[in-house]
PyMOL CGO cylinders between C-alpha atoms (Angstrom):
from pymol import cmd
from pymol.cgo import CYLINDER

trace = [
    CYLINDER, -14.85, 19.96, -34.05, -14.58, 21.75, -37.69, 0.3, 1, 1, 1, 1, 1, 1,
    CYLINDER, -14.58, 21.75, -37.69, -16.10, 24.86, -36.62, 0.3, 1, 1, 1, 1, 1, 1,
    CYLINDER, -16.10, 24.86, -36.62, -14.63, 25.40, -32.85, 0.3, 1, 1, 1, 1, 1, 1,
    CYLINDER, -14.63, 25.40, -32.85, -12.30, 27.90, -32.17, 0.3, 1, 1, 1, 1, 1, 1,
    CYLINDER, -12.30, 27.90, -32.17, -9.33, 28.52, -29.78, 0.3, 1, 1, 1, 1, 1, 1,
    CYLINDER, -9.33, 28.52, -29.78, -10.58, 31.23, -26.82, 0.3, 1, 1, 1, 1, 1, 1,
    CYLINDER, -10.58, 31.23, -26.82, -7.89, 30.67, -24.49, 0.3, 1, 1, 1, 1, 1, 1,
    CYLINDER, -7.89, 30.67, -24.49, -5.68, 27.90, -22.78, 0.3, 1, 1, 1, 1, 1, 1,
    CYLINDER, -5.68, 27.90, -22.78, -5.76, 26.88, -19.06, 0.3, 1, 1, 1, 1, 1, 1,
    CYLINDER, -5.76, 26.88, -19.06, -2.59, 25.70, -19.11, 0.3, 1, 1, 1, 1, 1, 1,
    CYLINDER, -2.59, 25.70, -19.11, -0.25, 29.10, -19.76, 0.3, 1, 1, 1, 1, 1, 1,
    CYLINDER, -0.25, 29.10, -19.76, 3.31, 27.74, -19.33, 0.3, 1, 1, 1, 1, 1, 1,
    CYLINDER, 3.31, 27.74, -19.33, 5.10, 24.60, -21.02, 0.3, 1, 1, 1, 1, 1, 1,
    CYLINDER, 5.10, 24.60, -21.02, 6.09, 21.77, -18.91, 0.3, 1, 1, 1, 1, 1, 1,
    CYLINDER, 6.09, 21.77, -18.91, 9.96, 21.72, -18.29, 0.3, 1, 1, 1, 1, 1, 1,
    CYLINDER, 9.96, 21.72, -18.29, 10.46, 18.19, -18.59, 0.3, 1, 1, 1, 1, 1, 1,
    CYLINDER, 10.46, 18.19, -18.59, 9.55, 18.55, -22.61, 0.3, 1, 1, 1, 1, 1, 1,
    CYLINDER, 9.55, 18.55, -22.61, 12.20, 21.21, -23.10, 0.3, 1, 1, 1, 1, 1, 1,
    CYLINDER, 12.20, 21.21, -23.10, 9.95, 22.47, -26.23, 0.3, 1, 1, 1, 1, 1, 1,
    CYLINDER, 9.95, 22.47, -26.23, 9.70, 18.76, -27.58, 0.3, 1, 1, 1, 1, 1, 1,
    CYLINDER, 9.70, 18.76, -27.58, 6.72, 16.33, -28.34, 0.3, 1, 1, 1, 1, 1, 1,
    CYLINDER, 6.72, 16.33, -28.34, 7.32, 13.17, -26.90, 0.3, 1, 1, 1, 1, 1, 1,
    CYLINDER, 7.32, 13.17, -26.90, 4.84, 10.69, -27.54, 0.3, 1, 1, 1, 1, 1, 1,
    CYLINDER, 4.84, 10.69, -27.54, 3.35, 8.81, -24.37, 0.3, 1, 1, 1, 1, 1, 1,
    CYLINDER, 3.35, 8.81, -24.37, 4.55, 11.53, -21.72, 0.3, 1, 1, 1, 1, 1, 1,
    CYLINDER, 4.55, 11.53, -21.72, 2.54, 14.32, -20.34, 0.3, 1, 1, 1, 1, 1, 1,
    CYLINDER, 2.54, 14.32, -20.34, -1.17, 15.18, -19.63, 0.3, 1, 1, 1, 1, 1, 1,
    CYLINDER, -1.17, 15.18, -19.63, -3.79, 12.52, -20.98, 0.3, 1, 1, 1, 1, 1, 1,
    CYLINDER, -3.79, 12.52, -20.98, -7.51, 13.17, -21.79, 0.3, 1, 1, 1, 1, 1, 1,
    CYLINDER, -7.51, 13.17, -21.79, -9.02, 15.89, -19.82, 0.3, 1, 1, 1, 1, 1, 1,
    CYLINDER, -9.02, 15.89, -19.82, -12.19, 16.04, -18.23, 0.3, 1, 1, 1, 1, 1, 1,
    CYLINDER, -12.19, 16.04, -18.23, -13.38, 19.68, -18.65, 0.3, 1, 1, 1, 1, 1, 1,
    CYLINDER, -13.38, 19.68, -18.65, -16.57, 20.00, -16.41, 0.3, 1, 1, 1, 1, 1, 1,
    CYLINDER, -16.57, 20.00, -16.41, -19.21, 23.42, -15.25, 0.3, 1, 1, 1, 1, 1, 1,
    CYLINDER, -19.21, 23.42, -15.25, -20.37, 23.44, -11.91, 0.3, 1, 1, 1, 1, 1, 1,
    CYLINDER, -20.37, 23.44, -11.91, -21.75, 25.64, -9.53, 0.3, 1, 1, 1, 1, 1, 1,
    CYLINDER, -21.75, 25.64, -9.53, -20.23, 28.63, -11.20, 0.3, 1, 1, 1, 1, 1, 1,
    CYLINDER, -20.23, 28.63, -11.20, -16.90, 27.11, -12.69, 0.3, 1, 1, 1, 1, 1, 1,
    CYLINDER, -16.90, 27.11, -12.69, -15.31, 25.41, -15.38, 0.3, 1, 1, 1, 1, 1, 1,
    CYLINDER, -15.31, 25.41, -15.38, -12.84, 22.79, -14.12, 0.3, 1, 1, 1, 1, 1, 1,
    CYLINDER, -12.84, 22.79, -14.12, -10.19, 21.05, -15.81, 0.3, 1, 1, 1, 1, 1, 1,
    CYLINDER, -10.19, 21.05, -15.81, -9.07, 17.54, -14.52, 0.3, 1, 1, 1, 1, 1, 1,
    CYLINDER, -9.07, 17.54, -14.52, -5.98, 15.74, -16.49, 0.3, 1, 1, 1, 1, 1, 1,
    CYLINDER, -5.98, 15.74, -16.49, -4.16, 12.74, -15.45, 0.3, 1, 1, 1, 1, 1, 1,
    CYLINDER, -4.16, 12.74, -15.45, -0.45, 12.87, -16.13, 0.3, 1, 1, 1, 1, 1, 1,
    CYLINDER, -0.45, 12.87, -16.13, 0.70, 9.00, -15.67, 0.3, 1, 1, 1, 1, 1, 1,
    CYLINDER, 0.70, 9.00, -15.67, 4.20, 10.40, -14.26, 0.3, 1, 1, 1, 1, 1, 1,
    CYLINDER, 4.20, 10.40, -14.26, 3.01, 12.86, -11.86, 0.3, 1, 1, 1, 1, 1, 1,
    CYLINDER, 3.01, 12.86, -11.86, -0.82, 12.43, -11.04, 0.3, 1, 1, 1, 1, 1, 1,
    CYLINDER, -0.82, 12.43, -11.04, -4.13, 13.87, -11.19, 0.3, 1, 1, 1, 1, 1, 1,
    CYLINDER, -4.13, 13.87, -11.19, -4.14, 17.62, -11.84, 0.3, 1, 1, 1, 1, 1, 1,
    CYLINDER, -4.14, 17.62, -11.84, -6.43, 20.57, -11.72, 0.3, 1, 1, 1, 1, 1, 1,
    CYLINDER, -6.43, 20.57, -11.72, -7.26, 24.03, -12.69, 0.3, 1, 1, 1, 1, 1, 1,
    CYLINDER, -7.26, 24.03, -12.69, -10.70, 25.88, -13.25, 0.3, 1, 1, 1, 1, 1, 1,
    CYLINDER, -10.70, 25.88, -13.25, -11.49, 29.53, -14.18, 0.3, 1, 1, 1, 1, 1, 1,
    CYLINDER, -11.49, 29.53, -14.18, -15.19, 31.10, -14.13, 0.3, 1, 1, 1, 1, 1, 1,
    CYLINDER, -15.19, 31.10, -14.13, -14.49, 32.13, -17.51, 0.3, 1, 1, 1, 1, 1, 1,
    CYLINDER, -14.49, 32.13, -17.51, -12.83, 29.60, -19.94, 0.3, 1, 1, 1, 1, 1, 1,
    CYLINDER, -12.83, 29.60, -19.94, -11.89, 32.54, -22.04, 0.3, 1, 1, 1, 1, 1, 1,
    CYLINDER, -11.89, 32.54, -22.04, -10.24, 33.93, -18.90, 0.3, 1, 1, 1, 1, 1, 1,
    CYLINDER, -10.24, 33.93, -18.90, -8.23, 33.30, -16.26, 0.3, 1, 1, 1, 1, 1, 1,
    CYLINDER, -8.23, 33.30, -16.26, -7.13, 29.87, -15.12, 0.3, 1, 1, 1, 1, 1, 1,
    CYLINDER, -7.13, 29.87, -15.12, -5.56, 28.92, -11.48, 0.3, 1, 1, 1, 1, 1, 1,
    CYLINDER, -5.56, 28.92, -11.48, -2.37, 27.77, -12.23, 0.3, 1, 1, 1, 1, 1, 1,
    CYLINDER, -2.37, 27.77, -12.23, -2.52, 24.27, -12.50, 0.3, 1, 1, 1, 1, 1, 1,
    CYLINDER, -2.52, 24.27, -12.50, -1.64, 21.96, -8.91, 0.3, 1, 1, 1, 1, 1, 1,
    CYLINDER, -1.64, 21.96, -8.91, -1.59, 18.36, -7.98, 0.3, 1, 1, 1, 1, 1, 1,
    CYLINDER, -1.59, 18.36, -7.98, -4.57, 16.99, -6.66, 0.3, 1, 1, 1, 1, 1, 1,
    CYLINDER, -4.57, 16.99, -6.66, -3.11, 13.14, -6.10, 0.3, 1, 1, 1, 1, 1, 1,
    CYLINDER, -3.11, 13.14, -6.10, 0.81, 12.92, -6.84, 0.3, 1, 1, 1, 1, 1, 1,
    CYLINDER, 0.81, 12.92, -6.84, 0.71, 9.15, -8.14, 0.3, 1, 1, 1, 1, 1, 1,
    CYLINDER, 0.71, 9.15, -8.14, 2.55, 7.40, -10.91, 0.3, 1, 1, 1, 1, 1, 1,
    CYLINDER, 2.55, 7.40, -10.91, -0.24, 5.68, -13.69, 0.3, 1, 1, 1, 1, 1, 1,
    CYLINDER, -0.24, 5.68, -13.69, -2.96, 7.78, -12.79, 0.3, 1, 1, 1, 1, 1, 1,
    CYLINDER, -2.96, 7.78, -12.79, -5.15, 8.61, -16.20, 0.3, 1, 1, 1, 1, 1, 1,
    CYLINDER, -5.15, 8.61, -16.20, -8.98, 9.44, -17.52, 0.3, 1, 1, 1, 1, 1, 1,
    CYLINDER, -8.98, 9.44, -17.52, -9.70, 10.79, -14.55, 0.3, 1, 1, 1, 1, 1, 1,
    CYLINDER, -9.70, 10.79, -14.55, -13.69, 12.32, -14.21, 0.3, 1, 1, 1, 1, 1, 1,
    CYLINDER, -13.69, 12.32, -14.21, -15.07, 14.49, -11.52, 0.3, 1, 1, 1, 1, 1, 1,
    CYLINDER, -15.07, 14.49, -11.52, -18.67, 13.54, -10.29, 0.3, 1, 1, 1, 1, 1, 1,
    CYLINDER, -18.67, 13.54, -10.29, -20.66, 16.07, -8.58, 0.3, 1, 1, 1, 1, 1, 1,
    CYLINDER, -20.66, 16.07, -8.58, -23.76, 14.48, -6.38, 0.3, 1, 1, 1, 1, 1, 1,
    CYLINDER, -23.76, 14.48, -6.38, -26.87, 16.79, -5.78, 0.3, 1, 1, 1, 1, 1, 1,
    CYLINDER, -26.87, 16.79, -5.78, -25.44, 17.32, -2.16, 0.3, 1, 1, 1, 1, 1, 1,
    CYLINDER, -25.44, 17.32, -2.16, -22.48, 19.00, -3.90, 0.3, 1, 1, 1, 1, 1, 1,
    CYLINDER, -22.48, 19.00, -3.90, -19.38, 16.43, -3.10, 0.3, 1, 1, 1, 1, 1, 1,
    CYLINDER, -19.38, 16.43, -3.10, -17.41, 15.26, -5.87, 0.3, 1, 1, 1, 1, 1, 1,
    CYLINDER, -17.41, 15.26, -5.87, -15.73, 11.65, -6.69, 0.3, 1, 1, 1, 1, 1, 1,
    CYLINDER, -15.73, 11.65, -6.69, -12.90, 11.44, -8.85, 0.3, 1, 1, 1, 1, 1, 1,
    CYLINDER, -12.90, 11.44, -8.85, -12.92, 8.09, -11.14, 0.3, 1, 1, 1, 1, 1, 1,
    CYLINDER, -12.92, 8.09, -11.14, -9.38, 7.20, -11.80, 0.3, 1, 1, 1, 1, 1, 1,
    CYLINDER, -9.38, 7.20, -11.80, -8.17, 4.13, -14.48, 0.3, 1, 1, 1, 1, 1, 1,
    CYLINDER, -8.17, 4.13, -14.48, -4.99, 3.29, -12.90, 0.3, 1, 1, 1, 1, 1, 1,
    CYLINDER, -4.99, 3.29, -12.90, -2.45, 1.43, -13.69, 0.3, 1, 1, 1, 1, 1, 1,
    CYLINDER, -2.45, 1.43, -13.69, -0.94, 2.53, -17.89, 0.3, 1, 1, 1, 1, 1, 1,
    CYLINDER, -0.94, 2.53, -17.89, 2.11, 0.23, -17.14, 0.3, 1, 1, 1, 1, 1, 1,
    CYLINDER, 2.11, 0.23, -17.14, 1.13, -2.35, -19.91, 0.3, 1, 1, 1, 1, 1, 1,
    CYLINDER, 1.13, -2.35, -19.91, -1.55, -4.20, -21.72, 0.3, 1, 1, 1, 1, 1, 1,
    CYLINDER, -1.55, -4.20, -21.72, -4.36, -5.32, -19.68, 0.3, 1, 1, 1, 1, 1, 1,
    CYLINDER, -4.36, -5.32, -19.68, -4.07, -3.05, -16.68, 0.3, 1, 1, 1, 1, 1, 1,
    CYLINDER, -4.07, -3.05, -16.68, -5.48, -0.04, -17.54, 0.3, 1, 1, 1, 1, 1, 1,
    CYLINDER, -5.48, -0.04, -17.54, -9.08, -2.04, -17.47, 0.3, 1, 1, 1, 1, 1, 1,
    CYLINDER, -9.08, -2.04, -17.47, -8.96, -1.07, -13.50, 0.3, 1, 1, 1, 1, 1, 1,
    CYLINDER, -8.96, -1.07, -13.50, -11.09, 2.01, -12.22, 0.3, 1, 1, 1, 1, 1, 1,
    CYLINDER, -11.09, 2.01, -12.22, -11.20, 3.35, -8.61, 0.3, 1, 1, 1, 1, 1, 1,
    CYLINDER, -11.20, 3.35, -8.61, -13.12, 5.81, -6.61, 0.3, 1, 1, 1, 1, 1, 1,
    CYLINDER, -13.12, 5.81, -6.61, -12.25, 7.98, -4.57, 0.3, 1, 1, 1, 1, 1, 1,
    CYLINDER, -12.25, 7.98, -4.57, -13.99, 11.29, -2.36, 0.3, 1, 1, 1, 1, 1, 1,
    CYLINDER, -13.99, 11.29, -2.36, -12.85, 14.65, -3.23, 0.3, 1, 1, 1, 1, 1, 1,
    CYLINDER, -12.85, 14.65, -3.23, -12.59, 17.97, -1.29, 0.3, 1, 1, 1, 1, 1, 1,
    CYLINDER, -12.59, 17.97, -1.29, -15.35, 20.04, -2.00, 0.3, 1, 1, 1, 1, 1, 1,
    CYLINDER, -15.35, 20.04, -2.00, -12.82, 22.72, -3.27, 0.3, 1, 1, 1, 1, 1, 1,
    CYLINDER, -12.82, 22.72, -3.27, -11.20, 19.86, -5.76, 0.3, 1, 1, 1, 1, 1, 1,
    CYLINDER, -11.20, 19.86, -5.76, -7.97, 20.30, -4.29, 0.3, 1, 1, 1, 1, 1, 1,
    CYLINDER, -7.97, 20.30, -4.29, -7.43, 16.71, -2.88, 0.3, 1, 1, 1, 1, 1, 1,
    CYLINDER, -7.43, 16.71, -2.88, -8.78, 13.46, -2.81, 0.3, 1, 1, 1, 1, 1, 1,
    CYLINDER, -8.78, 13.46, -2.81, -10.35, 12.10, 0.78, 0.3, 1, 1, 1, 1, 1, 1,
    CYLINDER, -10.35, 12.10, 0.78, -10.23, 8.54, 1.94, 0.3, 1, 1, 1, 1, 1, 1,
    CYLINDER, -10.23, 8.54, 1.94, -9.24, 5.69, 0.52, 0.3, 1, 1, 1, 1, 1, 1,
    CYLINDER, -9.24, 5.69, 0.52, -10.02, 4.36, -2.91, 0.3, 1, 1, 1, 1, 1, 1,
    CYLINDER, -10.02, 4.36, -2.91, -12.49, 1.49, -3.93, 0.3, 1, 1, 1, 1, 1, 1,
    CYLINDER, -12.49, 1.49, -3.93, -11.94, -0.69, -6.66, 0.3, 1, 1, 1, 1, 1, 1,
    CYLINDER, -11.94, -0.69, -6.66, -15.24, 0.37, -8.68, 0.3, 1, 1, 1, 1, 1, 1,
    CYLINDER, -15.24, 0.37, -8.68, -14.28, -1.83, -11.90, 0.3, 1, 1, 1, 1, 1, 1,
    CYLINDER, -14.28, -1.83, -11.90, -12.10, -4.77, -12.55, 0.3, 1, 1, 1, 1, 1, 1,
    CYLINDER, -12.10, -4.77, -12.55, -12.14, -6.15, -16.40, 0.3, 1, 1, 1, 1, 1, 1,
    CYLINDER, -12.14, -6.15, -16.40, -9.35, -8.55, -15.64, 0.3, 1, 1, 1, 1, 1, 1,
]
cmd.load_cgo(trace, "trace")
């Protein structure tokens, strides 16, 4: 990453709850930033609100302003999966509460527009 530069930021207005500070553990965790069919999409897990999107079909450019795609507490590393057929998957670790339980990932259907998850879960992977 020495020789990357800033072009833009999908996310254009501070979250409220950080009133300007950096508090270590809160917010949005590791995004997945994905292209397909024509967009760049950004998927972010924030463990006290949920799984959140936004995409733009220029990263430079415009972003959607950003929306909640599962409102859950714990929700992190989320990662959007895109079959040949076109629909998507969302893997979720969930729980962060504490040591040991963050070693659990589920799957769940998407909309095709990314906007919601469909269906119930499955426990895909349990390390316990």
């Amino acid at each position: 990453m020495v020789n990357w530069k800033i072009i833009g930021h999908a996310i254009q207005k501070q979250d409220e709850r950080f009133d300007g500070r950096v508090l270590p553990g809160y917010g949005i965790w590791a995004p997945s930033i994905r292209y397909h069919d024509g967009w760049f999409w950004i998927f972010v897990g924030d463990p006290d609100v949920g799984i959140l999107m936004t995409k733009a079909k220029d990263p430079a450019g415009l972003w959607e302003p950003i929306h909640i795609v599962q409102a859950a507490k714990g929700l992190i590393d989320t990662s959007p999966l895109w079959d040949d057929d076109g629909r998507r998957i969302s893997f979720t670790h969930t729980p962060t509460a504490g040591p040991g339980e963050a070693n659990i990932a589920v799957v769940n259907r998407m909309s095709p527009d990314g906007t919601k998850l469909i269906g119930d879960e499955v426990l895909a992977i349990d390390d316990e």
